[in-house]
C-alpha positions as CSV (number, residue, x, y, z in Angstrom):
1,X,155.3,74.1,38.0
2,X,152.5,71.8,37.1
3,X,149.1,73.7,35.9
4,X,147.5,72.2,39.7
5,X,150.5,74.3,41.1
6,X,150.2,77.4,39.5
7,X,146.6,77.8,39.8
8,X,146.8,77.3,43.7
9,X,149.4,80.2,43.5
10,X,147.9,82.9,41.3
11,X,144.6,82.4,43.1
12,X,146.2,83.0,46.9
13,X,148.1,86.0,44.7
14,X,144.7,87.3,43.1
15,X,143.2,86.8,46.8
16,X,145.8,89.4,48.3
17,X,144.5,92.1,46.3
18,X,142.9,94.8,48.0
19,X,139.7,96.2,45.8
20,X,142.1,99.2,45.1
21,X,144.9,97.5,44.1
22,X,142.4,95.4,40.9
23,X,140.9,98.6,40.3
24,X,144.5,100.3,39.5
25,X,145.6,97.3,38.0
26,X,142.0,96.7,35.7
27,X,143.0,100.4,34.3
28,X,146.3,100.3,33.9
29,X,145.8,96.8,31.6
30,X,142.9,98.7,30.2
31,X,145.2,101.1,29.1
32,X,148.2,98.8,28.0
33,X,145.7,97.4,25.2
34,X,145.0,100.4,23.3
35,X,148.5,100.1,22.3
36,X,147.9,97.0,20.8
37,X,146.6,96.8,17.0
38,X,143.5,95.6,17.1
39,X,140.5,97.7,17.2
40,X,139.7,97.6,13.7
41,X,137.7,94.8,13.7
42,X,133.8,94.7,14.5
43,X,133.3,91.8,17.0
44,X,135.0,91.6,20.4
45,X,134.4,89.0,22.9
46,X,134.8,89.8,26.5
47,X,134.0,88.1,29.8
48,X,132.4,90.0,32.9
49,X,134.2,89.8,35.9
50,X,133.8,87.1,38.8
51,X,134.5,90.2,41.7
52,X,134.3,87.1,44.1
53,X,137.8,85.8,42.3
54,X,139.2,89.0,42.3
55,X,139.1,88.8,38.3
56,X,140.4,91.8,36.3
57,X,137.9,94.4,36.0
58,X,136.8,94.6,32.2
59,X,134.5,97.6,32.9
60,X,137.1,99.5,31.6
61,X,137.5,97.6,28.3
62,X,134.0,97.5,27.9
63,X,133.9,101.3,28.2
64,X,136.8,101.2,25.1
65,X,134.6,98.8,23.0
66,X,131.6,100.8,23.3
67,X,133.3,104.5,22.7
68,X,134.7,102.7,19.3
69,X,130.9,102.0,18.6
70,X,132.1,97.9,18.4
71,X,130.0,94.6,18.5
72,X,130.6,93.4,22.3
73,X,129.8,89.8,22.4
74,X,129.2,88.1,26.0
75,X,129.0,83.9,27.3
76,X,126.5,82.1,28.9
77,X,128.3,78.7,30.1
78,X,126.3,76.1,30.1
79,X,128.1,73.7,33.0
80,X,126.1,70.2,31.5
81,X,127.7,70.4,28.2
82,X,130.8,72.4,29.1
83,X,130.1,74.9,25.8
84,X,129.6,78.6,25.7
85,X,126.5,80.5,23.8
86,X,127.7,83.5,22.8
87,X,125.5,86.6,22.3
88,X,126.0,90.3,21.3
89,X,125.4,93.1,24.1
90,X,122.4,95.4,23.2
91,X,121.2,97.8,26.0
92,X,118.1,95.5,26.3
93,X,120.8,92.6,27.7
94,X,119.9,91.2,31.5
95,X,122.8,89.9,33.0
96,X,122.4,87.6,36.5
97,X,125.0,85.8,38.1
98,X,124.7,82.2,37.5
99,X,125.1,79.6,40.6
100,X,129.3,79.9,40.3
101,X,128.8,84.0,40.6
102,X,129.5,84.6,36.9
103,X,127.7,86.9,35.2
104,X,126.0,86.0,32.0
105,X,123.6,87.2,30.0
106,X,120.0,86.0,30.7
107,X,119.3,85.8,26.9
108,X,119.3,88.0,23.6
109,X,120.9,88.0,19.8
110,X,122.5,85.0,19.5
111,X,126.2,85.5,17.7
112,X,128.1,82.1,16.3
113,X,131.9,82.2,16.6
114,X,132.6,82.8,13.3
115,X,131.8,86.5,13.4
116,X,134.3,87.2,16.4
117,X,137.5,88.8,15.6
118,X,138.8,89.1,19.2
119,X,138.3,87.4,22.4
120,X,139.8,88.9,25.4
121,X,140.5,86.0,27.5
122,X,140.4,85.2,31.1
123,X,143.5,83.5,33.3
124,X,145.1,82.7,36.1
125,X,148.9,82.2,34.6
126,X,150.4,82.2,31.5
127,X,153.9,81.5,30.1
128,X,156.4,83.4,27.9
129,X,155.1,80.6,24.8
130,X,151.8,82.2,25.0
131,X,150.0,79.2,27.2
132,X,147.5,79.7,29.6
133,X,145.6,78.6,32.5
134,X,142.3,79.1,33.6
135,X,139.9,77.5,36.1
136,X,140.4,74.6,34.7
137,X,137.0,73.2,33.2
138,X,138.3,73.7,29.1
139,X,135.8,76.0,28.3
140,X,137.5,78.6,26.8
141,X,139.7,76.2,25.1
142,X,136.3,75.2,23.6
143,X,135.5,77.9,22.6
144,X,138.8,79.1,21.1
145,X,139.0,76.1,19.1
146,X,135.5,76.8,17.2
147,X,136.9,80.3,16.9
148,X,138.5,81.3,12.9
149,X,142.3,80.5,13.0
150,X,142.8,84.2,12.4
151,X,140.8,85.2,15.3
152,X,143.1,87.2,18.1
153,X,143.4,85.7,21.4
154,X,144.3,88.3,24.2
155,X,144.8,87.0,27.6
156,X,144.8,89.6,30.4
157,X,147.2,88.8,33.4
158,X,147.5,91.1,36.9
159,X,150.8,89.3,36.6
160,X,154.1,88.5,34.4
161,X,154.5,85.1,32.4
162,X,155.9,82.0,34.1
163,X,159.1,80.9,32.1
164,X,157.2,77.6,31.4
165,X,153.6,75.7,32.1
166,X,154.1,72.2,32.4
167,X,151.9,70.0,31.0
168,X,150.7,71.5,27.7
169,X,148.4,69.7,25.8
170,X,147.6,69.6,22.5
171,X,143.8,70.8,23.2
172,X,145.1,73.8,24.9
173,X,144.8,76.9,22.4
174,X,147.9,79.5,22.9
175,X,147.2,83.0,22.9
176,X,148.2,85.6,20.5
177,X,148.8,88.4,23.0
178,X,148.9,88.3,26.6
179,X,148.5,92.1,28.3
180,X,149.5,93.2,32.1
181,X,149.2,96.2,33.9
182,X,152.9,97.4,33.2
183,X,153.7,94.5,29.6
184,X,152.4,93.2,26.2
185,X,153.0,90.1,25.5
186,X,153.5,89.0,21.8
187,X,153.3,85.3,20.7
């Protein structure tokens, strides 16, 4: 299926869930990454959940970061430029929703991407290569491309891999793990 395709679908899938069924799903995924290798590091970037898009719940990863005492960096998109500020997550952080119901932080320490060792990334499919698609604006391909080459890309997924995305461009930045509620994903 073309990337147009597959986003129509997985967002009518992530639609049909009830409140319940992301809940169980956003732990069981939660759970499914602390089998993964990775938690030695000091910087994690994670995304807050658009609840409007039925996104995963990352509550529960945040909740893991935070019991390993790690650096939880957070976005702020800025829609003009199509570019992400990244900054860490103190308990002084605001968060508001911006005007597409993402939450953000309102301000604070500013982090560059060089100091991230992980960024758990949002999607709405992925393939068994480790390609992804999102909403479709390129941010977090962006982003991931200003990230260290050695930086771990985790892509979290309510459901299993395609065979194959069509279209893959050369700007597109694969992911190094992709994690479900009942698979890891290794690329």
């Amino acid at each position: 299926m073309t990337k147009l395709e597959l986003r129509k679908t997985y967002k009518v899938l992530r639609k049909s869930l009830s409140p319940e069924d992301v809940e169980e799903l956003s732990l069981k995924i939660a759970n499914q990454l602390l089998r993964l290798e990775v938690w030695s590091h000091d910087f994690y970037h994670i995304f807050l959940s658009i609840v409007e898009f039925n996104e995963i719940n990352t509550d529960y990863i945040l909740n893991i970061l935070s019991g390993k005492d790690k650096h939880i960096v957070l976005s702020k998109s800025d829609f003009e430029t199509q570019e992400m500020q990244h900054f860490l997550l103190t308990d002084g952080t605001r968060i508001k929703k911006n005007k597409h119901n993402i939450p953000e932080p309102i301000d604070g320490i500013a982090i560059d991407t060089s100091k991230i060792d992980v960024v758990f990334v949002p999607l709405l499919a992925f393939d068994n290569s480790g390609h992804r698609i999102g909403y479709g604006k390129g941010f977090y391909d962006r982003f991931l491309s200003q990230c260290r080459p050695e930086t771990i890309k985790i892509g979290l997924s309510f459901f299993r891999a395609e065979a194959q995305i069509e279209e893959v461009f050369d700007t597109d930045i694969k992911l190094d793990y992709c994690v479900t509620p009942e698979e890891v994903y290794r690329f």
